[in-house]
mmCIF entry with sequence, helices, sheets and N, C-alpha, C, O atoms, coordinates in Angstrom:
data_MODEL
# 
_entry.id   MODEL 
# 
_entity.id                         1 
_entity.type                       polymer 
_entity.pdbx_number_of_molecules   1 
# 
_entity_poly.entity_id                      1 
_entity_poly.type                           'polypeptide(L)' 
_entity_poly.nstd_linkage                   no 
_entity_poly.nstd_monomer                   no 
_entity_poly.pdbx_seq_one_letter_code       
;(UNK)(UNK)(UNK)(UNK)(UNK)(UNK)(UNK)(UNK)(UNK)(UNK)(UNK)(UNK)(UNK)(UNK)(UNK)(UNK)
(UNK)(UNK)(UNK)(UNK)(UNK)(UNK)(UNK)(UNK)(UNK)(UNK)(UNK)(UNK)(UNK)(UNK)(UNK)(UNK)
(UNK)(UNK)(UNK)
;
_entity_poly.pdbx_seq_one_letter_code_can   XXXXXXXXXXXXXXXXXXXXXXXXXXXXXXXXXXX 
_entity_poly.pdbx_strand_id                 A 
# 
loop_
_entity_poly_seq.entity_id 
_entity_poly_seq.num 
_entity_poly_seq.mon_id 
_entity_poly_seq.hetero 
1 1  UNK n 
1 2  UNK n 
1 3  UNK n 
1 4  UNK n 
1 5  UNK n 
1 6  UNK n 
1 7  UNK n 
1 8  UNK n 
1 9  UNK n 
1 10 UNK n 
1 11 UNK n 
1 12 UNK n 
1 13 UNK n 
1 14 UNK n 
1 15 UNK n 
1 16 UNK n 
1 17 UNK n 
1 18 UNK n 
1 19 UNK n 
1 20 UNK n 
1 21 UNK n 
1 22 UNK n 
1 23 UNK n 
1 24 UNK n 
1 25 UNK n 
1 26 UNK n 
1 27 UNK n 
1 28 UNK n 
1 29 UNK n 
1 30 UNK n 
1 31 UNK n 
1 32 UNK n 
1 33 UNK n 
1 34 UNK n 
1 35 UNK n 
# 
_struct_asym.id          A 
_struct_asym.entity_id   1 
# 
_struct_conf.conf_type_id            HELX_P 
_struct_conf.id                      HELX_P1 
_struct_conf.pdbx_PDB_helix_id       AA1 
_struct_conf.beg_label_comp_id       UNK 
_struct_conf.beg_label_asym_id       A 
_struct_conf.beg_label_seq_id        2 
_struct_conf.pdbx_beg_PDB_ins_code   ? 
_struct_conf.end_label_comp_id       UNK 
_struct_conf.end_label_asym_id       A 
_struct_conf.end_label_seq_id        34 
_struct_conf.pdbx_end_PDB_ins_code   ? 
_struct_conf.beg_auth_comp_id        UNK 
_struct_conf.beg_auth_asym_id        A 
_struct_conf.beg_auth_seq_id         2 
_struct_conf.end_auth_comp_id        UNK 
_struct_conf.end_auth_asym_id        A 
_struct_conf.end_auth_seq_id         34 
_struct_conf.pdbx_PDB_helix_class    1 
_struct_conf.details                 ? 
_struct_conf.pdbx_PDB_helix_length   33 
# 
_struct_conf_type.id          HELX_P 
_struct_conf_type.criteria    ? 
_struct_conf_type.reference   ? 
# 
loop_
_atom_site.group_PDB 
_atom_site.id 
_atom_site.type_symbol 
_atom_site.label_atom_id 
_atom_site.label_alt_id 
_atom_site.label_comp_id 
_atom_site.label_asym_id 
_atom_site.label_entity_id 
_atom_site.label_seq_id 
_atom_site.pdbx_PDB_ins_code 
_atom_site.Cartn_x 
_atom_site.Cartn_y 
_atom_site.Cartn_z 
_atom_site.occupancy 
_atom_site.B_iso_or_equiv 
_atom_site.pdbx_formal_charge 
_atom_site.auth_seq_id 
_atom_site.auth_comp_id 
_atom_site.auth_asym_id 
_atom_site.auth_atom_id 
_atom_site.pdbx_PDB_model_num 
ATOM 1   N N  . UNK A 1 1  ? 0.835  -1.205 0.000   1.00 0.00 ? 1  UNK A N  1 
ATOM 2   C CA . UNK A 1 1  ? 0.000  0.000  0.000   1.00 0.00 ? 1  UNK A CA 1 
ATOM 3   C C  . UNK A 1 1  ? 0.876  1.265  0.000   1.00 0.00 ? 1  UNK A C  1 
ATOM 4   O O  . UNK A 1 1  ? 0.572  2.191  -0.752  1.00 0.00 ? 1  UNK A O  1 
ATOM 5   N N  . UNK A 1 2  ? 1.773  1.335  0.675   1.00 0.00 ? 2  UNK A N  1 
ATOM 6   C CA . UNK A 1 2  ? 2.664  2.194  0.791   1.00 0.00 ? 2  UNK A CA 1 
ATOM 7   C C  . UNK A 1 2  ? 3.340  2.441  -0.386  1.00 0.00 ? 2  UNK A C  1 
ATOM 8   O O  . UNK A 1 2  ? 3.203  3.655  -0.541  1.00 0.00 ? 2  UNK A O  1 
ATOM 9   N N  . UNK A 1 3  ? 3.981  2.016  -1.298  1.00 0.00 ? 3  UNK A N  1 
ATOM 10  C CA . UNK A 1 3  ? 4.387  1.965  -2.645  1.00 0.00 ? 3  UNK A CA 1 
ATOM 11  C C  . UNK A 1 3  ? 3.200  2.267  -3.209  1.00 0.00 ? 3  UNK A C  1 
ATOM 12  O O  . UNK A 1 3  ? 3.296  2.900  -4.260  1.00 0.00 ? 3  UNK A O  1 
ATOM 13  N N  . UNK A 1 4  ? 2.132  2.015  -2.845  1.00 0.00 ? 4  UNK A N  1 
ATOM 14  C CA . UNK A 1 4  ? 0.698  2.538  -4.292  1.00 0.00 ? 4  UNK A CA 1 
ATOM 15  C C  . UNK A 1 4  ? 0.750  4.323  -4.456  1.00 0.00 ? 4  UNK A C  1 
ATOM 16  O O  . UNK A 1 4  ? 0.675  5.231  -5.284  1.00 0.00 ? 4  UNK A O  1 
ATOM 17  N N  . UNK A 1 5  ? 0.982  3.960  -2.641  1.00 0.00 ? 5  UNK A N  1 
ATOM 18  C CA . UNK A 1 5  ? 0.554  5.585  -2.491  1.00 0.00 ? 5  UNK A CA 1 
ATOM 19  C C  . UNK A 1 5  ? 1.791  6.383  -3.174  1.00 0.00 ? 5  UNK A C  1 
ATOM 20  O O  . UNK A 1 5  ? 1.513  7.479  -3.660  1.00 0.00 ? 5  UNK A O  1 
ATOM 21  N N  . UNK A 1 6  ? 2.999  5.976  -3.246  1.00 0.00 ? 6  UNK A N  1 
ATOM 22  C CA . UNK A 1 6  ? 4.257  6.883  -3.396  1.00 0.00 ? 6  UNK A CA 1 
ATOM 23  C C  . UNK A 1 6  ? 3.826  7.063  -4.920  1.00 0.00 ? 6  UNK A C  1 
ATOM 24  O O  . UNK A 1 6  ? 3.581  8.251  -5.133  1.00 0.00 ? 6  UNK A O  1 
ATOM 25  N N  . UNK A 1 7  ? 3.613  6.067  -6.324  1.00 0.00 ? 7  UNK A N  1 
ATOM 26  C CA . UNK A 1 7  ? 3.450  6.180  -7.073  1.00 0.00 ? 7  UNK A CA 1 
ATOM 27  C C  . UNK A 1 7  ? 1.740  7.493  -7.193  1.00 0.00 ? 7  UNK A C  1 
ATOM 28  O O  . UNK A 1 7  ? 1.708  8.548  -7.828  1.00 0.00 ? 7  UNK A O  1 
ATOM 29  N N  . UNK A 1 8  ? 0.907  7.049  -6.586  1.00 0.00 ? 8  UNK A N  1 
ATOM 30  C CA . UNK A 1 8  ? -0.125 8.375  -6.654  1.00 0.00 ? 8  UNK A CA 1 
ATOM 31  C C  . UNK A 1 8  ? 0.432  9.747  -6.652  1.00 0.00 ? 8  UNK A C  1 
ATOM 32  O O  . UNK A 1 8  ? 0.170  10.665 -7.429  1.00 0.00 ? 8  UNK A O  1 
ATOM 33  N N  . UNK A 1 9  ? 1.338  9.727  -5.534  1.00 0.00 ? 9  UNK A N  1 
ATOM 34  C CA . UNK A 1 9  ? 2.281  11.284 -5.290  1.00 0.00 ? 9  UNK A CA 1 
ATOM 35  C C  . UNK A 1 9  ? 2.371  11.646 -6.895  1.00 0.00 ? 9  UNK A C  1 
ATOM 36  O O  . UNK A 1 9  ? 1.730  12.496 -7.513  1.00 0.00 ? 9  UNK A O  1 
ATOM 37  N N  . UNK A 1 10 ? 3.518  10.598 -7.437  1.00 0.00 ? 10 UNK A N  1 
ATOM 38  C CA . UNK A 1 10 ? 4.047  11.093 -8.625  1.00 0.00 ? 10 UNK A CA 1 
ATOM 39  C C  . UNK A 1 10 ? 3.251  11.169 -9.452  1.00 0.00 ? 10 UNK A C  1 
ATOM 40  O O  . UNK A 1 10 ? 3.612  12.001 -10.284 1.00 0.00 ? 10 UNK A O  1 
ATOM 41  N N  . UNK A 1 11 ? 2.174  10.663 -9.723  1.00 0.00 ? 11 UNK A N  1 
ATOM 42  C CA . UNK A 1 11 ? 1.166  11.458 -10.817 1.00 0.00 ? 11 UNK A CA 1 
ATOM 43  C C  . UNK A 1 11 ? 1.116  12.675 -10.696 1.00 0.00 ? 11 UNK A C  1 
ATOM 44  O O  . UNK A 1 11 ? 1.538  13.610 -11.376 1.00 0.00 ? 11 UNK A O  1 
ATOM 45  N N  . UNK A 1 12 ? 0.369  12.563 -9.442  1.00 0.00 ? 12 UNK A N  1 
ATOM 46  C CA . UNK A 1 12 ? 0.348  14.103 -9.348  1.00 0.00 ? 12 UNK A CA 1 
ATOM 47  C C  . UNK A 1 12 ? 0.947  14.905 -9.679  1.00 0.00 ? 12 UNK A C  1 
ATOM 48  O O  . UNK A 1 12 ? 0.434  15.662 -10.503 1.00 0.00 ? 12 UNK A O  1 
ATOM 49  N N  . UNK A 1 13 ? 2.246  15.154 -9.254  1.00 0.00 ? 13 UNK A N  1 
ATOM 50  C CA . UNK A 1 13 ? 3.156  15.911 -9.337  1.00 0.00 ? 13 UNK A CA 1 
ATOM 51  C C  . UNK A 1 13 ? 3.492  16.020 -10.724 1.00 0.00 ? 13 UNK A C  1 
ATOM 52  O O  . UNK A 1 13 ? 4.185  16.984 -11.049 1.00 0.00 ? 13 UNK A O  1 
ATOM 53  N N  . UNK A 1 14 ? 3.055  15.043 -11.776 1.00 0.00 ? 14 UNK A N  1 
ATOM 54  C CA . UNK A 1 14 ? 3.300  14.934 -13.205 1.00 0.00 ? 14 UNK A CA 1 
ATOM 55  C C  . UNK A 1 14 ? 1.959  16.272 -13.571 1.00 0.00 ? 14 UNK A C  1 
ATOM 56  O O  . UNK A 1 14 ? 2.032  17.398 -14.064 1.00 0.00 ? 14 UNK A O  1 
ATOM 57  N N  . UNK A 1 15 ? 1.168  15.696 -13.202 1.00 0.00 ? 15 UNK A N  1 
ATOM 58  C CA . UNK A 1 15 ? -0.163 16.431 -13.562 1.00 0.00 ? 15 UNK A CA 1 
ATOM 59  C C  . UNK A 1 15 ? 0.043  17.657 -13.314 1.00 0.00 ? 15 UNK A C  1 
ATOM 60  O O  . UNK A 1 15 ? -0.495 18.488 -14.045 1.00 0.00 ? 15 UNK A O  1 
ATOM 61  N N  . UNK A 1 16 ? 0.744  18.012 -12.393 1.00 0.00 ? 16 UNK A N  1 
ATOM 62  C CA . UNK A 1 16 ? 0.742  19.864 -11.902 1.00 0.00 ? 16 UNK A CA 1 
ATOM 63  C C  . UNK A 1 16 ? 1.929  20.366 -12.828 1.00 0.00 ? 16 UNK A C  1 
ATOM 64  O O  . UNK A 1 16 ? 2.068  21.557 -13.107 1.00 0.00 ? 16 UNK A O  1 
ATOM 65  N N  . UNK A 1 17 ? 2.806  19.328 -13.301 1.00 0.00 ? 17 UNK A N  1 
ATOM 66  C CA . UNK A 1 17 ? 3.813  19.505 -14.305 1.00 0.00 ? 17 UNK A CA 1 
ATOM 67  C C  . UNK A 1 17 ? 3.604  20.378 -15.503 1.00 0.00 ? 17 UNK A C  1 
ATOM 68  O O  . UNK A 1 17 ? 4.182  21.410 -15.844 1.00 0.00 ? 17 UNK A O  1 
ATOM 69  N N  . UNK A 1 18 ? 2.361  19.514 -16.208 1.00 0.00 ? 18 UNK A N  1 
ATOM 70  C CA . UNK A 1 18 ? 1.390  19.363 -17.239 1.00 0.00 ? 18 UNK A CA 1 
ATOM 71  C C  . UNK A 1 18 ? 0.991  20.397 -17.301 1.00 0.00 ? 18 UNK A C  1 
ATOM 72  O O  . UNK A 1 18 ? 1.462  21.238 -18.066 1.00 0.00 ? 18 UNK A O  1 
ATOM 73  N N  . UNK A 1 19 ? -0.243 20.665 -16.304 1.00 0.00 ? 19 UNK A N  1 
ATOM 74  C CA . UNK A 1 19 ? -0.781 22.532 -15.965 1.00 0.00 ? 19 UNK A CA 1 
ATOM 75  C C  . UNK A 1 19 ? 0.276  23.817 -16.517 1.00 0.00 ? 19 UNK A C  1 
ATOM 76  O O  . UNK A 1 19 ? 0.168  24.548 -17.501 1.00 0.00 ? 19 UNK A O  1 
ATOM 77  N N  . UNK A 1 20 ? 1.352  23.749 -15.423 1.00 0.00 ? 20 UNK A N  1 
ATOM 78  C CA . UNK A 1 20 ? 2.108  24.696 -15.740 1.00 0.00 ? 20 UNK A CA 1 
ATOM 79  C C  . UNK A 1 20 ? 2.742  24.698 -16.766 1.00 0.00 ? 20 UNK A C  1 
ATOM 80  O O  . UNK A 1 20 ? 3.122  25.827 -17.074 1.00 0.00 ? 20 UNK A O  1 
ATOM 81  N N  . UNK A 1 21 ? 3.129  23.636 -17.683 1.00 0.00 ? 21 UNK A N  1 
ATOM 82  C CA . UNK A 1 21 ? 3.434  23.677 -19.155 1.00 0.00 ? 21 UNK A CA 1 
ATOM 83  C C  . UNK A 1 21 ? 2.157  24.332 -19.755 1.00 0.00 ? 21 UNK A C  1 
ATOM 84  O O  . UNK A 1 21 ? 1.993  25.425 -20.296 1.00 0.00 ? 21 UNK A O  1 
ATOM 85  N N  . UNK A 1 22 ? 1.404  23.424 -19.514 1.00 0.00 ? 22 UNK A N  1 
ATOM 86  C CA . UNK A 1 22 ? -0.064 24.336 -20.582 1.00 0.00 ? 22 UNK A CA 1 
ATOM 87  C C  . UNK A 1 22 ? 0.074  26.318 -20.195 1.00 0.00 ? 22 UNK A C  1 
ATOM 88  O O  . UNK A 1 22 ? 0.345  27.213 -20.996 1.00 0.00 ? 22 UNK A O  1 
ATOM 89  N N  . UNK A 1 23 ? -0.161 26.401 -19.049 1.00 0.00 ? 23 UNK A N  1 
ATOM 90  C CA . UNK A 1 23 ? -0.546 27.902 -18.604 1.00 0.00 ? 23 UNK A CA 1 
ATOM 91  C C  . UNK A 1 23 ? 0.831  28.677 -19.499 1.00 0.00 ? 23 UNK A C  1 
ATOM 92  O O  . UNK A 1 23 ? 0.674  29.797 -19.986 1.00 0.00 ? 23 UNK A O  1 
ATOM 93  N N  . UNK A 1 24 ? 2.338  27.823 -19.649 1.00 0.00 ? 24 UNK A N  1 
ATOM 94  C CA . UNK A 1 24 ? 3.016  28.903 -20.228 1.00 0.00 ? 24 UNK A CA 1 
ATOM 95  C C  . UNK A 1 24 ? 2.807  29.080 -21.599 1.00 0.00 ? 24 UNK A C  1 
ATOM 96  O O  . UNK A 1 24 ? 2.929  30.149 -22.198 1.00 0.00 ? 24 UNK A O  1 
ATOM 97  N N  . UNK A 1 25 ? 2.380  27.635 -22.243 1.00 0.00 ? 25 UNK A N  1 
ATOM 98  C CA . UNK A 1 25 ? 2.057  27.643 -23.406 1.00 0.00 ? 25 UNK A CA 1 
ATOM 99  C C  . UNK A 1 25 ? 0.604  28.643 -23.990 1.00 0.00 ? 25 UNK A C  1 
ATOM 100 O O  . UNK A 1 25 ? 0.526  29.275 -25.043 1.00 0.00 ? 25 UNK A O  1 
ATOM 101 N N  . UNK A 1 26 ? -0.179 28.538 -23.166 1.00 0.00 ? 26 UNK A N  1 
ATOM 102 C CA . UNK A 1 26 ? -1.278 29.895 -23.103 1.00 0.00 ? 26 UNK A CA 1 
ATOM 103 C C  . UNK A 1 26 ? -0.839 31.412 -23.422 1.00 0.00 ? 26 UNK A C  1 
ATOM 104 O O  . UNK A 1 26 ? -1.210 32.171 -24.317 1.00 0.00 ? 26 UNK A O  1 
ATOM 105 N N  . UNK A 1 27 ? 0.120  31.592 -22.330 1.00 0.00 ? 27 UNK A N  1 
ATOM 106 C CA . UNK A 1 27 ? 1.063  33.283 -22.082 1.00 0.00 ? 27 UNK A CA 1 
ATOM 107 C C  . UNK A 1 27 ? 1.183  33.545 -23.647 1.00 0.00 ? 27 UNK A C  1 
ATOM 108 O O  . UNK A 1 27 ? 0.722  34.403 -24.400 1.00 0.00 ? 27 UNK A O  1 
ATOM 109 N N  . UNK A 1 28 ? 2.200  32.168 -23.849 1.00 0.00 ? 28 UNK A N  1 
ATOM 110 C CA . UNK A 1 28 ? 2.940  32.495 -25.573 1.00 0.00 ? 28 UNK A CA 1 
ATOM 111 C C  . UNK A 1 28 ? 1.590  32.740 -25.971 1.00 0.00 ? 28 UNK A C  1 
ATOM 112 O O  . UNK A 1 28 ? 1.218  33.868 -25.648 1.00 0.00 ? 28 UNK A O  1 
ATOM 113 N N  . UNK A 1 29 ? 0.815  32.116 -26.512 1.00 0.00 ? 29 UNK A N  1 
ATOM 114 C CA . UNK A 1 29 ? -0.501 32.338 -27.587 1.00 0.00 ? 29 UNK A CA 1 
ATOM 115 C C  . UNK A 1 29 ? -1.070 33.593 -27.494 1.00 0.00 ? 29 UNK A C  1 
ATOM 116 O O  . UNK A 1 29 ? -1.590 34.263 -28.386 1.00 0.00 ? 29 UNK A O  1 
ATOM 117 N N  . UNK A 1 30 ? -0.837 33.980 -25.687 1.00 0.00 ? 30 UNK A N  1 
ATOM 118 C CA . UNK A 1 30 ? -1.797 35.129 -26.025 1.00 0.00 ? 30 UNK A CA 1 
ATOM 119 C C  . UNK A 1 30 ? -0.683 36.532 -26.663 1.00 0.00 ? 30 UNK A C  1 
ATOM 120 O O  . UNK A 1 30 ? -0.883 37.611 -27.221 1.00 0.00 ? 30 UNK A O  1 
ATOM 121 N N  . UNK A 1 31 ? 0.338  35.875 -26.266 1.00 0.00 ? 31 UNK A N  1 
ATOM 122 C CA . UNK A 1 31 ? 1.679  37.257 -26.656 1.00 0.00 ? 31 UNK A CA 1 
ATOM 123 C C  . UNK A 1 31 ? 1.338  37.069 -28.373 1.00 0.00 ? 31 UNK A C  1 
ATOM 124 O O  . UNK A 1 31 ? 1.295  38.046 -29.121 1.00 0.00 ? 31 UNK A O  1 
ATOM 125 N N  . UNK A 1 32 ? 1.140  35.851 -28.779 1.00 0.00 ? 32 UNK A N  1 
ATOM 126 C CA . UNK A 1 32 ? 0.924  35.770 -30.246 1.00 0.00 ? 32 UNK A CA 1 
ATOM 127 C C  . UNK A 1 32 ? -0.213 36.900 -31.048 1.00 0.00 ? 32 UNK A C  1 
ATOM 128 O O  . UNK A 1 32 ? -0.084 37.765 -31.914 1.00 0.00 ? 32 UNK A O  1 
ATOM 129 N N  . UNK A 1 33 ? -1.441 36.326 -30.185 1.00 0.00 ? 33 UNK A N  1 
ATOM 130 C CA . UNK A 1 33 ? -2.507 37.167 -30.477 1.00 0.00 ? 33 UNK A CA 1 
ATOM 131 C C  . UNK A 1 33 ? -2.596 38.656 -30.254 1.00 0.00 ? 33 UNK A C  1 
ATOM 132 O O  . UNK A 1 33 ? -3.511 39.358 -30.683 1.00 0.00 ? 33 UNK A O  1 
ATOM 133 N N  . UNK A 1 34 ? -1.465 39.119 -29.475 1.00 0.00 ? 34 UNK A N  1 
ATOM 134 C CA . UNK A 1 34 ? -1.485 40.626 -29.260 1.00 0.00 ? 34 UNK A CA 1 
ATOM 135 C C  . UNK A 1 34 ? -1.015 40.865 -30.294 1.00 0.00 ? 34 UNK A C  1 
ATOM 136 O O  . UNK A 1 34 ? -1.646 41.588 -31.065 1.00 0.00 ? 34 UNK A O  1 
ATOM 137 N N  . UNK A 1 35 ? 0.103  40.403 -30.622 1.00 0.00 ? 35 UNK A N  1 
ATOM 138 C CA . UNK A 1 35 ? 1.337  41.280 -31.860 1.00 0.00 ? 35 UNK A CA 1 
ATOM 139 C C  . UNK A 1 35 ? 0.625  40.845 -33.252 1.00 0.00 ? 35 UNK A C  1 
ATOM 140 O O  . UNK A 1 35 ? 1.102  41.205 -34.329 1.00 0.00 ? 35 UNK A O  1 
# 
């Protein structure tokens, strides 16, 4: 059980990875759409 849980951590932590790639990839698009 203890090992299930350590692997859950690391999703997570993949997933919040993910987010903040997307949100910078957003910034760029919108810097796109200004200029």
């Amino acid at each position: 059980m203890k090992k299930k849980k350590k692997k859950k951590k690391k999703k997570k932590k993949m997933k919040k990875k993910k987010k903040k790639k997307q949100k910078k990839k957003q910034k760029k698009l919108e810097v796109c759409f200004r200029h």
